[in-house]
N, C-alpha and C positions, 0 to 999 in steps of 0.2 A: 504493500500500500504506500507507503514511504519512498520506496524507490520511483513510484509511479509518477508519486507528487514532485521528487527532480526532476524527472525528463519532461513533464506537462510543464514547469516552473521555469527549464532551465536559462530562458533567454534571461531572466528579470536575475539570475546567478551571476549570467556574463557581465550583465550592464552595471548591476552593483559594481562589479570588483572592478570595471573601466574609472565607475566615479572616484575609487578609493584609491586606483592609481595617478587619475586627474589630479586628485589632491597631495602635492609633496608631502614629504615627514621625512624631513633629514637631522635625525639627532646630531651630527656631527657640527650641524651649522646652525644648530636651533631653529629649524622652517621648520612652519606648519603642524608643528606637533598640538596644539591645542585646540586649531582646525579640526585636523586627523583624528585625534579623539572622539569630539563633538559629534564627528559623521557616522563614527563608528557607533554611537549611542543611539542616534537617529534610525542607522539600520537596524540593530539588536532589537531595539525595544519595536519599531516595522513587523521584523519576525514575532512577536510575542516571547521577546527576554527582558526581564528585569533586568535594568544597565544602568552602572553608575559612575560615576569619575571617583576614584582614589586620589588621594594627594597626602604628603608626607610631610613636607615641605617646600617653603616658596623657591621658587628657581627649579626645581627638579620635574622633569616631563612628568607629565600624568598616566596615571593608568588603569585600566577600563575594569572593572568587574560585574559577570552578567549570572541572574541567576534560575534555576526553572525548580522548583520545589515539587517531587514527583507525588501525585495521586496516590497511586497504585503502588509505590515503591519506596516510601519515604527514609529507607535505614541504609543503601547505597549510593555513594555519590561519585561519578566521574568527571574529571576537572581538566578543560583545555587550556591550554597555556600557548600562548602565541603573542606575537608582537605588531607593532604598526609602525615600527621606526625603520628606514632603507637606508640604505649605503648611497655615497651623496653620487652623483650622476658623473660628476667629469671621470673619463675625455672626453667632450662634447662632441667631436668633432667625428668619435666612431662611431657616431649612432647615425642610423638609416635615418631615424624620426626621431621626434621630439621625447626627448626621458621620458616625460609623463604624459606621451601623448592614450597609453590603451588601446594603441593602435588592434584593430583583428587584420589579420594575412592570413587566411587560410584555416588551421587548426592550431593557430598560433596566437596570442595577444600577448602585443610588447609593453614594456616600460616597466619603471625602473620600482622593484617591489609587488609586479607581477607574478615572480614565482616565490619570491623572498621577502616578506613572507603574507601579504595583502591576497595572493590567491591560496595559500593555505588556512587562512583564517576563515575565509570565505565558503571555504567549505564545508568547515564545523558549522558556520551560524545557521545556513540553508540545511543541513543535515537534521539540528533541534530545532526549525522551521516546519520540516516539512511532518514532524510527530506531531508538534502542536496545531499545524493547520490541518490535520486528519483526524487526529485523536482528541487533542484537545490538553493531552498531557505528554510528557516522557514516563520510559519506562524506568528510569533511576533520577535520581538530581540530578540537575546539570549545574558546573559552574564552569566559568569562563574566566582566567586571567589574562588581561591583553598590556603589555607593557609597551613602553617610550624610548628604551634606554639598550635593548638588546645589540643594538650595531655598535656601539661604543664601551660593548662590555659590561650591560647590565649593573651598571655602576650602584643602584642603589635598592636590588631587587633583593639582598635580604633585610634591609627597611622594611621596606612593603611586607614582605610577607612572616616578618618580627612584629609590626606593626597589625597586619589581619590575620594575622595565624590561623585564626579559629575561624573569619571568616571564611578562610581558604579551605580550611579541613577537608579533606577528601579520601578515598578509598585507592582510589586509581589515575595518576596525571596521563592524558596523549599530548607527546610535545609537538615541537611547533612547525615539525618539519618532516617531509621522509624523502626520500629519495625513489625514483620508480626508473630501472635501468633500462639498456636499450632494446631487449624483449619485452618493456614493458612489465616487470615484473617488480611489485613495492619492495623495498629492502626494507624490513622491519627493524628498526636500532635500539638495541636495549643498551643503551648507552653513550657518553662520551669523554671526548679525551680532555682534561683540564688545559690550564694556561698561565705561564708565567711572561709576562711582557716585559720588559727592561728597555733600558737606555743608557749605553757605555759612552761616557765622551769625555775630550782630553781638551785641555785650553794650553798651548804648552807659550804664546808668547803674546803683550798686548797686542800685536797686530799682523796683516797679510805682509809678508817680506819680499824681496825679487827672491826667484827661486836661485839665483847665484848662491844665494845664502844657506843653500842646502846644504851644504860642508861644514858649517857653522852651527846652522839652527835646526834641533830636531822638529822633523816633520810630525805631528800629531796623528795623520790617518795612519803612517806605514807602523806608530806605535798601538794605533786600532788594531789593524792588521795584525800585526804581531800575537796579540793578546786574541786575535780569533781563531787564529791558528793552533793554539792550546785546546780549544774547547771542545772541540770534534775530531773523528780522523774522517779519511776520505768517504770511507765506508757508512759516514753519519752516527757512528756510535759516539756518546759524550763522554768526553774524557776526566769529565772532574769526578774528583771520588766520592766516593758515597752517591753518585744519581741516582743509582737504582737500588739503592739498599733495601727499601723498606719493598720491593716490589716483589709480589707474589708471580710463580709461576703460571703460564696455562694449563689450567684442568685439561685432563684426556675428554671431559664433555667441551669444552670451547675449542681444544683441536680439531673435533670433529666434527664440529661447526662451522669452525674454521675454512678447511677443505673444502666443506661442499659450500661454501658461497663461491658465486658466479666473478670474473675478473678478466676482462678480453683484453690484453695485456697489449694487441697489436690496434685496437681501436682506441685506448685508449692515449696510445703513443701517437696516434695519428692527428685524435681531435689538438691535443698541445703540440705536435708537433716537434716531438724529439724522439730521439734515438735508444736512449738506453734509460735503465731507471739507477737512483742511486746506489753503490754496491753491486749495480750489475743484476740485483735481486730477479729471481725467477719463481714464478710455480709459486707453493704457498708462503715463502718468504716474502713475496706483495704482502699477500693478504693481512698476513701477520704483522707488517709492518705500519698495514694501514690501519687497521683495529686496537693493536697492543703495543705500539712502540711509541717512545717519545722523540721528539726534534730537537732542535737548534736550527732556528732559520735567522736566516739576514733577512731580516724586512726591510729595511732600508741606511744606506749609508753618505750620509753629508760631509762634505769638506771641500775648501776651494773654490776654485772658475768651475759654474758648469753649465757655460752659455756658449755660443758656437763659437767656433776655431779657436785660437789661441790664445793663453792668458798666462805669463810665465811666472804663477805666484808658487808662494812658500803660504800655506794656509798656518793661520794661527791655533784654526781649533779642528775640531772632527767630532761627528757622534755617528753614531752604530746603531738601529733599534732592531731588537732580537725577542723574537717569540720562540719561546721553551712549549712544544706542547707537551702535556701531563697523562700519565696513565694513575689507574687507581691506588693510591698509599701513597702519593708523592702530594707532600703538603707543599703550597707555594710557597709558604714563608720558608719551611725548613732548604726548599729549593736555592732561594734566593740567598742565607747564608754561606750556603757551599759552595756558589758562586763567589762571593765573595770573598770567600776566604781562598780559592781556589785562585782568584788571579793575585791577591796579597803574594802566598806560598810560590808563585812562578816570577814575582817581581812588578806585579802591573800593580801594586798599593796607590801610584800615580792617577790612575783612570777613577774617575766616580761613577758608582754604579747608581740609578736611579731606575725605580717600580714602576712603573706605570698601570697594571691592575696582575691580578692572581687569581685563579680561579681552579678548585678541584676537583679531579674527573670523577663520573657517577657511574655505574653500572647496575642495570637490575637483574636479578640471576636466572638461569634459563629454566630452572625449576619452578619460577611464579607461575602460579595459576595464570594470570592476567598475562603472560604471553602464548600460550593456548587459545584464551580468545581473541585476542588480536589477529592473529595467526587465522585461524578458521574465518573470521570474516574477512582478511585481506583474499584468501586463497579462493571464497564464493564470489568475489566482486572482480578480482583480476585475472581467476583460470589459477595460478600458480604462485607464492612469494616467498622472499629469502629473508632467514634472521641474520642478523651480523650481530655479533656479541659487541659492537661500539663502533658509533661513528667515530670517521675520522679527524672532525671538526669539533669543535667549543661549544659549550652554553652551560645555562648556569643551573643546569640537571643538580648538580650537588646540593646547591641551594635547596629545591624542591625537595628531597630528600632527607635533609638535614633538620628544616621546618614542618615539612611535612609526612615525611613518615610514609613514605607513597611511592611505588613502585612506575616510574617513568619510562613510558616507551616511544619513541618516536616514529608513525608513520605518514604518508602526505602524496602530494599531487605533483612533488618536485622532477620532471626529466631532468637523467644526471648530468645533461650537458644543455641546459637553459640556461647558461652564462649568467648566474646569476654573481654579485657584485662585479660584474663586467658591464660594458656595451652591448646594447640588444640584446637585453634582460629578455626572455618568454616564460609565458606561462602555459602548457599543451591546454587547449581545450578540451578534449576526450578527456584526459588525465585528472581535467575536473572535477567532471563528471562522475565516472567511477569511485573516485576519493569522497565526494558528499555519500555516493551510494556505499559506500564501506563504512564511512562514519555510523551514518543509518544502522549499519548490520553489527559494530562495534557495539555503541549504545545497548541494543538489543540483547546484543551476549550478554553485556557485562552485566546487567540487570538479573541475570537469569544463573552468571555465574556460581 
């Protein structure tokens, strides 16, 4: 009956999520986030959801909570977690169309927070839509947490939910995203990897010198340099001691998990466009790497002329920004110590190290009931879907967990290659589709779980 009500509904599905990508919401430059909220209330409370604006304090984005009080089921509650905030639009200049234009091509609708995460949201609200416009009720509570702050690292999401704890209270979180690979097949994630962010940088003189001065004056970045060359080997394993201390092995059930997720190793090399992976890794060392290992990446390095043709300076200063991703039992603060102490102990006591956020990975175990039902309604809605014991990417799963006491699974409407925080953002339209009609069948379980 519910599924019915999406495919009779679904044009007024599409055009929603057009308005809600029409309207910006870039946390990183503060646009439109109070807009963005406001519309998001308009439409929930449209559907028949109780919505309401959260607020913590002044200056921090806002964030949405929506609620349906079940009839027939008042003692379980399942809680969606999603965001309304995108990743800011530039380069401009790559985009076919305008960022937030919501353009449709085909099976496709562009712009920026189309697939990340304004058409995953969109698919929960039409989902406890389409119960209450048949039934008149849900089969379990529903709550909805819609936040401001996810793209810039949910900076103050355990406020919120330190602050409504109890309003939050739930049974079971779906988060805010999933992936659905290129058979079309949802990757159910029970988990993800945490984050340690940093900022290495060195001032070595008051000012830019002619680079004649290089025999004289140390240069600051190749002292970057220096000091990043200790941290990793080529192979990507980190070199500071103690990183994986506290890290548990994979169970023979996650290995075996492991394997049989899906990983087309020559399509994937094709859509980025390179040759080999780090370590050369083959076969289930991917896999493994992408679920269970942590990083050290460069995210970005400043120093110097870096405008066209020549500029023969001696730069005065340099910074480094490095994201550590995190596997389970690795605290970011205890992280960030043995960083520190780590480039002390090799001589770099010189470089200042600076935090910039921390976050600790979650995982839910594959023995929860609640991945059985997910699992059974992704598998009637798609034909076939795959668990992966953790995404490869961040969020603040830990949080949820830690306040709430709630088994976190994330699945969604995402194709893994909708360029999302890129140019020409998509969102699939079938992929839609399907996803509200699985939310649909989710709900259903979980009630009956």
């Amino acid at each position: 009956m519910q599924e019915n009500y999406v495919d009779e509904n679904f044009s007024r599905l599409v055009s929603d999520l057009q308005k809600l990508i029409q309207q910006p919401s870039v946390s990183a430059k503060n646009l439109g986030l109070e807009e963005c909220s406001g519309l998001i209330v308009q439409m929930m409370r449209k559907s028949g959801i109780q919505a309401e604006i959260l607020r913590i304090k002044k200056g921090v984005p806002p964030a949405i909570y929506g609620e349906i009080k079940s009839k027939q089921n008042p003692g379980k509650t399942l809680l969606f977690y999603n965001h309304y905030d995108v990743q800011p639009e530039e380069p401009l200049e790559l985009w076919d169309d305008k960022p937030f234009s919501g353009k449709i091509k085909g099976n496709k609708i562009f712009g920026r927070g189309s697939a990340d995460d304004k058409g995953e949201l969109i698919t929960r609200i039409k989902a406890v839509e389409a119960f209450l416009k048949t039934t008149g009720d849900v089969p379990c509570n529903i709550k909805f947490f819609i936040e401001g702050e996810e793209e810039i690292g949910s900076v103050h999401i355990e406020n919120y939910l330190k602050k409504y704890q109890k309003k939050l209270s739930c049974d079971a979180v779906i988060w805010e995203f999933g992936y659905v690979d290129e058979k079309n097949r949802p990757i159910i994630g029970l988990g993800m990897k945490g984050l340690l962010y940093v900022e290495l940088s060195k001032i070595e003189s008051i000012r830019d010198a002619h680079s004649s001065l290089a025999v004289l004056i140390e240069n600051p970045a190749w002292r970057l340099v220096e000091a990043l060359k200790t941290l990793r080997d080529v192979d990507g394993r980190i070199l500071i001691k103690d990183w994986y201390k506290e890290v548990d092995a994979f169970t023979k059930e996650d290995l075996k998990m492991i394997a049989s997720e899906p990983f087309d190793e020559n399509s994937f090399k094709k859509e980025y466009g390179i040759r080999k992976f780090v370590g050369n890794k083959k076969g289930i060392a991917i896999k493994k790497a992408l679920v269970g290992e942590p990083t050290c990446n460069i995210a970005g390095f400043t120093s110097g002329y870096e405008g066209p043709g020549a500029k023969t300076v001696l730069p005065s200063k340099a910074l480094v920004k490095i994201d550590f991703r995190l596997i389970p039992k690795m605290d970011p603060q205890k992280q960030l110590l043995r960083l520190k102490k780590h480039l002390e102990e090799n001589g770099f006591d010189d470089i200042e190290v600076t935090m910039i956020h921390g976050e600790a990975a979650a995982r839910t175990r594959l023995s929860d009931p609640f991945v059985k039902t997910v699992k059974k309604a992704a598998d009637d809605s798609f034909g076939t879907s795959i668990i992966s014991v953790s995404s490869a990417g961040t969020g603040p799963m830990f949080s949820f967990v830690k306040f709430l006491n709630s088994p976190c699974i994330a699945i969604g409407s995402t194709f893994v290659f909708s360029r999302i925080h890129s140019p020409n953002e998509f969102a699939r339209i079938d992929l839609l589709r399907k996803t509200t009609k699985c939310m649909c069948k989710i709900i259903r379980n979980f009630a009956s779980q």
